[in-house]
VEXDREN-2710 file (C-alpha; in Angstrom, 1 decimal):
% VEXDREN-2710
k/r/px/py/pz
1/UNK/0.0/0.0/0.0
2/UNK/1.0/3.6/-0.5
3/UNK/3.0/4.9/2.4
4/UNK/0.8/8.6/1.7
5/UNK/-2.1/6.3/2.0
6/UNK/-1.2/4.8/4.8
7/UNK/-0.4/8.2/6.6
8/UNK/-3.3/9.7/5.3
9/UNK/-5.0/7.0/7.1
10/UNK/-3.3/6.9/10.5
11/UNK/-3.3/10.5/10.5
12/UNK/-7.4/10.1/10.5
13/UNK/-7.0/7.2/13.3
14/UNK/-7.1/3.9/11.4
15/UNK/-4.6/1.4/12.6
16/UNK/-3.0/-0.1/10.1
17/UNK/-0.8/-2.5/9.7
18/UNK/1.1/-3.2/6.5
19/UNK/2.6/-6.4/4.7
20/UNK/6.2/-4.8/5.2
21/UNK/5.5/-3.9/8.8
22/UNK/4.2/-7.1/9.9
23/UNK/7.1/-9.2/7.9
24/UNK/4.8/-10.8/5.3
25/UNK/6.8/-9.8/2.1
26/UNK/6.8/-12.4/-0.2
27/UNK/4.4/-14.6/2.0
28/UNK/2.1/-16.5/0.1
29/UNK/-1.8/-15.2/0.1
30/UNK/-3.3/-17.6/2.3
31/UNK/-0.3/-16.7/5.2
32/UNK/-2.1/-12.8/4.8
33/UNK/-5.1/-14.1/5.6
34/UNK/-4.4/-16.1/8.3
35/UNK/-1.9/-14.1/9.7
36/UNK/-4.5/-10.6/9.2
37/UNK/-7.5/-13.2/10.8
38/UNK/-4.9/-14.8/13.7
39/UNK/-4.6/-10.7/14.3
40/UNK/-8.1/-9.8/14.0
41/UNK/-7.2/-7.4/11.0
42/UNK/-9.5/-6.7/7.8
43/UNK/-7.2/-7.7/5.1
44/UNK/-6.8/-4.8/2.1
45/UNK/-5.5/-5.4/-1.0
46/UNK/-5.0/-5.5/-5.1
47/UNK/-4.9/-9.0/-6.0
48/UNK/-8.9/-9.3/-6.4
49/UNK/-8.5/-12.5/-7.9
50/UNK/-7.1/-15.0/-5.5
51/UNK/-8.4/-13.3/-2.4
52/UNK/-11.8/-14.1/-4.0
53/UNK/-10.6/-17.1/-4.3
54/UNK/-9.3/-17.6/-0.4
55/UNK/-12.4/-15.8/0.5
56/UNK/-14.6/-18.1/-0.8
57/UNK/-12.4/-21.5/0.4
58/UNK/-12.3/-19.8/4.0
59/UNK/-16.6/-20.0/4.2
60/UNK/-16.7/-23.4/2.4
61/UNK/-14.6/-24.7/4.9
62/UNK/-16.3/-23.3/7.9
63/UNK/-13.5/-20.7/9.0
64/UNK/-14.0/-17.5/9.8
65/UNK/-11.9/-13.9/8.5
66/UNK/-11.7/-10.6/9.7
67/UNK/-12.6/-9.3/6.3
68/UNK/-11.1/-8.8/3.3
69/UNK/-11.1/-5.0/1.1
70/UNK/-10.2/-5.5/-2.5
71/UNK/-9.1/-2.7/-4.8
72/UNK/-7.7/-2.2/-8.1
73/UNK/-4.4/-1.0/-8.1
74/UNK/-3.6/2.6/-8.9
75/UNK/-7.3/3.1/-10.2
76/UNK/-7.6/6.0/-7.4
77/UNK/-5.2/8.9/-6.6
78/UNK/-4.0/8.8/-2.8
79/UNK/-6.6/10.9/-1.5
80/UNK/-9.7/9.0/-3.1
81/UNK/-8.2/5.7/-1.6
82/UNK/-7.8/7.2/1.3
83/UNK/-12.2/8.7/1.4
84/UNK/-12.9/5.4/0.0
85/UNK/-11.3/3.6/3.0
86/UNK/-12.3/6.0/5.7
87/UNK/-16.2/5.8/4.0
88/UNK/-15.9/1.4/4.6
89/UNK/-14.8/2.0/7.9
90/UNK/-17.2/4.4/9.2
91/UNK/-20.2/2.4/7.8
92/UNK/-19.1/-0.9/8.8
93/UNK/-17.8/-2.3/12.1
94/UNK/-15.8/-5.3/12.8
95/UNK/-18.2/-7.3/13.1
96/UNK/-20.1/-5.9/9.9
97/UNK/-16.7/-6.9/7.8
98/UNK/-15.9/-10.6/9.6
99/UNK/-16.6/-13.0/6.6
100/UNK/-17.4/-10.3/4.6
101/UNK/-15.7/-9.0/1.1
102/UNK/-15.7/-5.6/0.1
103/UNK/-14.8/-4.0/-3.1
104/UNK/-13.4/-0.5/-2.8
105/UNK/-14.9/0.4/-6.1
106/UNK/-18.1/0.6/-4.3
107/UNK/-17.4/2.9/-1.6
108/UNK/-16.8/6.1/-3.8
109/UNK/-19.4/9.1/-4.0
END
């Protein structure tokens, strides 16, 4: 993600973690997810595909995520991200997102 995102973000009080941060560069997909639902974290990120894909394996096998927020990659400039995010999360709690998947593109005005 961004780091002018991400600040953008904190600055407005959402705690985010990122891939680098939590040492999950070059981890395979399914390590995010279970490392962002081990950590109670909604999972954000580009690769729409396979998280569709992990999304859907997680319910069909009965376990449960924190959420998962999908976006195309630089389809927004930093500051539309960053209202996109910040709309999600003041319309949905934690326990709206948990086994739920969210597409940024329909959080925009």
């Amino acid at each position: 993600m961004d780091t002018d995102v991400v600040s953008t973000l904190r600055s407005r009080g959402v705690d985010i973690l990122t891939a680098h941060e939590a040492k999950m560069i070059r981890k395979d997909d399914d390590k995010h997810l279970d490392y962002a639902t081990e950590h109670n974290r909604v999972l954000v990120s580009f690769n729409a595909g396979d998280f569709q894909r992990l999304h859907k394996q997680y319910l069909k096998a009965g376990k449960s995520h924190a959420g998962i927020i999908l976006s195309a990659q630089q389809k927004y400039s930093v500051g539309e991200y960053a209202r996109r995010i910040l709309r999600l999360v003041a319309a949905k709690s934690a326990e709206d997102m948990r086994n739920n998947l969210e597409f940024l593109s329909a959080w925009g005005e």
